[in-house]
C-alpha positions as CSV (number, residue, x, y, z in Angstrom):
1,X,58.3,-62.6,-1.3
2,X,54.3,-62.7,-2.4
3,X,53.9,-58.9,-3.1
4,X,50.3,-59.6,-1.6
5,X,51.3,-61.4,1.4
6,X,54.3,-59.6,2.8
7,X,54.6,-56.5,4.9
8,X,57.8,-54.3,5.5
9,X,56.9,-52.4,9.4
10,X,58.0,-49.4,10.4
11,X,59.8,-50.8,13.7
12,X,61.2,-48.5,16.2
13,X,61.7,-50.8,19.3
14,X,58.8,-49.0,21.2
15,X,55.2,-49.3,22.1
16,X,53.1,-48.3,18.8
17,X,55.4,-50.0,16.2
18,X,55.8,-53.2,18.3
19,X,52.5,-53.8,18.5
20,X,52.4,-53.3,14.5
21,X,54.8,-55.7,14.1
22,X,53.0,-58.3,15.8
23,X,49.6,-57.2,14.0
24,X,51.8,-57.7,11.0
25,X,52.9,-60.8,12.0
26,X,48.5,-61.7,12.0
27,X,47.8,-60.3,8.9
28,X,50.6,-61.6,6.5
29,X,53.0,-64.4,5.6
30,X,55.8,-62.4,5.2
31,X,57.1,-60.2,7.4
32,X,60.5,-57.9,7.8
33,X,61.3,-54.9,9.9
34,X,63.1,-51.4,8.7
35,X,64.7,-49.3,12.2
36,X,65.9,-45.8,11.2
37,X,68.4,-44.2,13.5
38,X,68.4,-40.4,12.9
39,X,70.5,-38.8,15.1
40,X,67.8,-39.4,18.0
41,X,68.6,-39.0,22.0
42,X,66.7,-42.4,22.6
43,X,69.3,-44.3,20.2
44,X,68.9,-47.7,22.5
45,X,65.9,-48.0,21.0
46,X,67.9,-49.5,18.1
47,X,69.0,-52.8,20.2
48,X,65.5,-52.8,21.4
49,X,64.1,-52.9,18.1
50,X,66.6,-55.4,17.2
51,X,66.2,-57.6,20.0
52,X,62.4,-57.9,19.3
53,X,62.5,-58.4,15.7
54,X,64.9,-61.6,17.0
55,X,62.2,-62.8,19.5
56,X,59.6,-62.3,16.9
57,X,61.8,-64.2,14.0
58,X,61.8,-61.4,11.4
59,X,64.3,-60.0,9.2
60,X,65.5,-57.3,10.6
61,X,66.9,-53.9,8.9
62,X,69.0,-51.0,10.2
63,X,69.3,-47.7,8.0
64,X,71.2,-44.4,8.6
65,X,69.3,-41.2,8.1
66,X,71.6,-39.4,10.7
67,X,71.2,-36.3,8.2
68,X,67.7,-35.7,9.0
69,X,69.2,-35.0,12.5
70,X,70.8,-31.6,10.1
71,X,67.9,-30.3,9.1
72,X,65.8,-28.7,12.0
73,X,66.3,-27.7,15.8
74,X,64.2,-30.3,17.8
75,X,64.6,-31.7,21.0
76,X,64.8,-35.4,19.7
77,X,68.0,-34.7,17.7
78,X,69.6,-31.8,19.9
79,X,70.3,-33.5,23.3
80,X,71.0,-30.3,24.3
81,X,67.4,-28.8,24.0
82,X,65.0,-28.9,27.3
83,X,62.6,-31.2,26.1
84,X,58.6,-29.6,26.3
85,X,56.7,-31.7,28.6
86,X,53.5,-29.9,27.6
87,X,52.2,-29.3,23.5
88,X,52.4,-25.3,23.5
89,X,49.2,-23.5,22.7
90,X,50.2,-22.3,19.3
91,X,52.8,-24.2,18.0
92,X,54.4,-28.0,17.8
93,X,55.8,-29.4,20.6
94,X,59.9,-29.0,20.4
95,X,59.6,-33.6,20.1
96,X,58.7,-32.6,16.2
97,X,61.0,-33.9,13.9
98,X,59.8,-32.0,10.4
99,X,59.8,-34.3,7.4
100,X,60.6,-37.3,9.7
101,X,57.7,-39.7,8.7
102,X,58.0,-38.6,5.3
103,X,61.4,-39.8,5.1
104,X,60.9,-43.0,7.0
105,X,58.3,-43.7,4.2
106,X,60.0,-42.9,1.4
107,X,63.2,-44.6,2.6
108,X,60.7,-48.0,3.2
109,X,59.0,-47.8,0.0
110,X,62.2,-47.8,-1.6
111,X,63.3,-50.3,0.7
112,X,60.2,-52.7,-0.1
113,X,60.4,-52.5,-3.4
114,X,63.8,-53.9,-3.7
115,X,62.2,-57.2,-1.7
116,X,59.1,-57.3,-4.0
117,X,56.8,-55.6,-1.1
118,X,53.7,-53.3,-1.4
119,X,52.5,-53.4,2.1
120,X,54.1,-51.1,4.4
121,X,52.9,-50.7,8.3
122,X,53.6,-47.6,10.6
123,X,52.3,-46.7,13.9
124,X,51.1,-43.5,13.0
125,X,48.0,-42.4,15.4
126,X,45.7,-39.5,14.8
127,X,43.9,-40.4,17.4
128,X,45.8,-39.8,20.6
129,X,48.9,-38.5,19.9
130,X,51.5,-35.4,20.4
131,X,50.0,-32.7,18.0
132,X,52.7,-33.8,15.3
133,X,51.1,-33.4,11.2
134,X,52.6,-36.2,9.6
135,X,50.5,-38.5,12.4
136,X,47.9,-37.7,10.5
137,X,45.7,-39.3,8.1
138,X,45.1,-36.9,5.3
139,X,49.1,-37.1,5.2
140,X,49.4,-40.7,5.2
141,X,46.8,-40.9,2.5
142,X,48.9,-38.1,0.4
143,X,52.0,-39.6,1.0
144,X,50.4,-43.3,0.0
145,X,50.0,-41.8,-3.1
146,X,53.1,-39.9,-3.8
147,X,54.8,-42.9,-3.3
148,X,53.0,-44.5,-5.9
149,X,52.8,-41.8,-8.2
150,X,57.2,-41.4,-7.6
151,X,58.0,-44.8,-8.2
152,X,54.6,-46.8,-10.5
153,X,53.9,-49.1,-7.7
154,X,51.0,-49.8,-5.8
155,X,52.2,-49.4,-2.7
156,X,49.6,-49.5,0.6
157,X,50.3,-48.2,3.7
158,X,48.7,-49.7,6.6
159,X,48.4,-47.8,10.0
160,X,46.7,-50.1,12.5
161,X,46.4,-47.5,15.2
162,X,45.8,-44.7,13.0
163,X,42.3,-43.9,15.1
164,X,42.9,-46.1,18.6
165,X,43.5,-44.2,21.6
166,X,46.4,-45.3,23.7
167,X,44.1,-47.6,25.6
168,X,42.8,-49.5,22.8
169,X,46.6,-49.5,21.6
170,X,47.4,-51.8,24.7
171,X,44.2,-53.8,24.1
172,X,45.6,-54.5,20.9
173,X,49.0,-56.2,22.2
174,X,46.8,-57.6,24.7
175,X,44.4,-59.4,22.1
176,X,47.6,-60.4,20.0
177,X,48.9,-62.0,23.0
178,X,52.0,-59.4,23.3
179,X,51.1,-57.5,26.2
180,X,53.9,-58.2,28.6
181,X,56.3,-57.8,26.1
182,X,55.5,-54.7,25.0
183,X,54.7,-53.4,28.5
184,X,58.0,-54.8,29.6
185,X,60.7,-55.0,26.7
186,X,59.7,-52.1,24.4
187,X,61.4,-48.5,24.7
188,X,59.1,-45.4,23.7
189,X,60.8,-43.1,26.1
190,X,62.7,-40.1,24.6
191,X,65.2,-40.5,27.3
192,X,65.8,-43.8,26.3
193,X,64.7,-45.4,29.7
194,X,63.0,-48.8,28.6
195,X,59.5,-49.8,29.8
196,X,57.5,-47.5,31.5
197,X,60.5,-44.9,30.9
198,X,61.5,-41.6,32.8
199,X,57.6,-41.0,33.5
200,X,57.9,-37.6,32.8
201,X,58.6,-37.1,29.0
202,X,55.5,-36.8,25.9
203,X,55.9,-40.4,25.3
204,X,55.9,-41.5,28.6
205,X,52.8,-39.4,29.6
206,X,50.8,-41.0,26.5
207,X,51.8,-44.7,27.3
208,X,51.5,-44.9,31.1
209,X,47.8,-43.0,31.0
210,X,47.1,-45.4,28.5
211,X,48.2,-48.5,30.3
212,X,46.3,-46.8,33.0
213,X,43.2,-46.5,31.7
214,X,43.3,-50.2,29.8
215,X,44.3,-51.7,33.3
216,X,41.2,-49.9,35.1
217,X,38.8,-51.3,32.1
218,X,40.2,-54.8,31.8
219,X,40.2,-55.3,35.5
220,X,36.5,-54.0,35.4
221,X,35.5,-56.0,32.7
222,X,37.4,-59.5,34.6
223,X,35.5,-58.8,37.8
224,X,31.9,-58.1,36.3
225,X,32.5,-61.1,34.2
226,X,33.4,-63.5,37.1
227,X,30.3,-62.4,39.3
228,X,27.8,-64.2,38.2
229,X,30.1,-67.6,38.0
230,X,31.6,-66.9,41.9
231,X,27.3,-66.9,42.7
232,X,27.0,-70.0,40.9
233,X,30.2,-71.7,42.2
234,X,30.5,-70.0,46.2
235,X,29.1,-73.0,47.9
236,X,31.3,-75.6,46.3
237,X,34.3,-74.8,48.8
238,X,36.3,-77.5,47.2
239,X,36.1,-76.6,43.5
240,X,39.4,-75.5,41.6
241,X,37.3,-73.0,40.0
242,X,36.3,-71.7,43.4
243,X,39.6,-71.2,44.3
244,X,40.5,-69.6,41.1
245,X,37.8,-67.1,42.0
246,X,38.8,-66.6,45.4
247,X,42.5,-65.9,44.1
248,X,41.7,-63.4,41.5
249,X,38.8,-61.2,43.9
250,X,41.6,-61.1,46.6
251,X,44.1,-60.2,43.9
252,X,41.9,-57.2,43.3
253,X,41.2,-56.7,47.3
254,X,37.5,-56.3,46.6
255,X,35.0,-57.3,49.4
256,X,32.2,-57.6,47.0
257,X,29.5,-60.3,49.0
258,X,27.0,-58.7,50.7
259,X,27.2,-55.7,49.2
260,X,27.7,-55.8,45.1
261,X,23.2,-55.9,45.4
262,X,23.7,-52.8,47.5
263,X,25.2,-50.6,44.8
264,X,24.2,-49.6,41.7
265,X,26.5,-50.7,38.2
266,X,28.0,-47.5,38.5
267,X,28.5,-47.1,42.0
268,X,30.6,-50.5,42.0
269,X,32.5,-50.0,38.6
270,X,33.7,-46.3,40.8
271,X,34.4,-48.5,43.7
272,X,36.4,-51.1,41.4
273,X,38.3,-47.7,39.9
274,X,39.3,-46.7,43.7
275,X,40.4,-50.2,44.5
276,X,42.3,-50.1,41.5
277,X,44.1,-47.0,42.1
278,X,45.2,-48.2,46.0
279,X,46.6,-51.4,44.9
């Protein structure tokens, strides 16, 4: 492989790294994946990560770090822990696996460099995620150069959503043409229910809001776009593009002649947010 040209991702099967992948898939020539199973409740995600990799035609690369499963009490690794559905106010969440990115790093760097690679990709976010340290910045940027320092390399780490909120995370598939997939075939539940998972779980909570609040723009955006076209196009009852209007306005169920010079910009897009939310 072209050390410059070819990326080793971080792939777990699930929403963040998925989408990654694919931004990998953009950027470079060269692509493989590394899944790491450590002991985790949501193991399927494996298969899922596996299958994917498949659809996407990467190489794709299983490693056992069951030990870090050894190390600490956590709710990923202990199936028999109640899992914290809310971030405490003074600690981690009981979802914290300590060390665990710092493993998954050093384990890819070492991984990558026995297939000539210096670009590694994770789907770290500080942006919108569960309170966990080694999402952070700073500690990619300290780990980025550990790495280096450990082994003489010039590795880089890239993290593509490192300040993207989970609504601009689904924006993201959406622009790299992966949206359905990774809305319908990627696991980032801890319970290991694929999709939008248990609904109830950290992970679950952080994807659906997201995909809730990239739905309610992205419809918005659609509609306000097409309003000035349906004005242009209403009277020609027999044009294909009419009825392509007509289609996606009913989709939507907005009523919107007659009354979109009525309201205000504001007053419609809270109008478009309550259709949204009874269809």
């Amino acid at each position: 492989m072209n050390t410059n040209q070819s990326a080793l991702v971080l792939h777990s099967g699930g929403q963040d790294s998925t989408t990654c992948l694919y931004w990998a898939i953009k950027n470079f020539k060269e692509v493989r994946t590394l899944c790491i199973t450590y002991g985790q409740r949501h193991a399927y995600e494996v298969e899922i990560a596996r299958k994917i990799a498949e659809k996407a035609g990467v190489p794709f690369q299983i490693m056992d770090a069951s030990i870090i499963s050894l190390l600490s009490d956590n709710s990923l690794t202990n199936h028999n822990m109640i899992m914290d559905q809310e971030k405490p106010e003074d600690s981690y969440p009981n979802t914290f696996v300590p060390g665990r990115n710092l493993f998954f790093l050093t384990f890819a760097a070492v991984i990558a460099r026995s297939h000539n690679i210096r670009n590694l990709v994770t789907g770290v976010s500080q942006a919108d995620y569960s309170g966990y340290p080694d999402c952070r910045d700073t500690f990619i940027r300290s780990a980025n150069a550990t790495l280096n320092l450990a082994m003489d390399e010039q590795f880089i780490i890239h993290t593509p959503l490192m300040w993207l909120s989970k609504a601009e995370t689904w924006a993201m598939a959406d622009e790299l043409g992966v949206f359905d997939l990774v809305r319908n075939d990627t696991l980032t539940c801890y319970n290991g229910v694929i999709a939008e998972g248990c609904g109830h779980c950290p992970a679950c909570k952080l994807r659906n809001e997201g995909l809730k609040e990239y739905l309610k723009l992205k419809l918005a955006t659609d509609v306000v776009t097409l309003l000035p076209v349906r004005e242009k196009v209403k009277e020609e009852k027999h044009s294909p593009l009419y009825y392509e209007l007509q289609s996606a306005f009913r989709d939507v169920k907005l009523m919107i002649d007659g009354k979109k010079k009525e309201k205000t910009a504001e007053e419609f897009l809270a109008e478009l947010s309550d259709e949204y939310e009874r269809k």
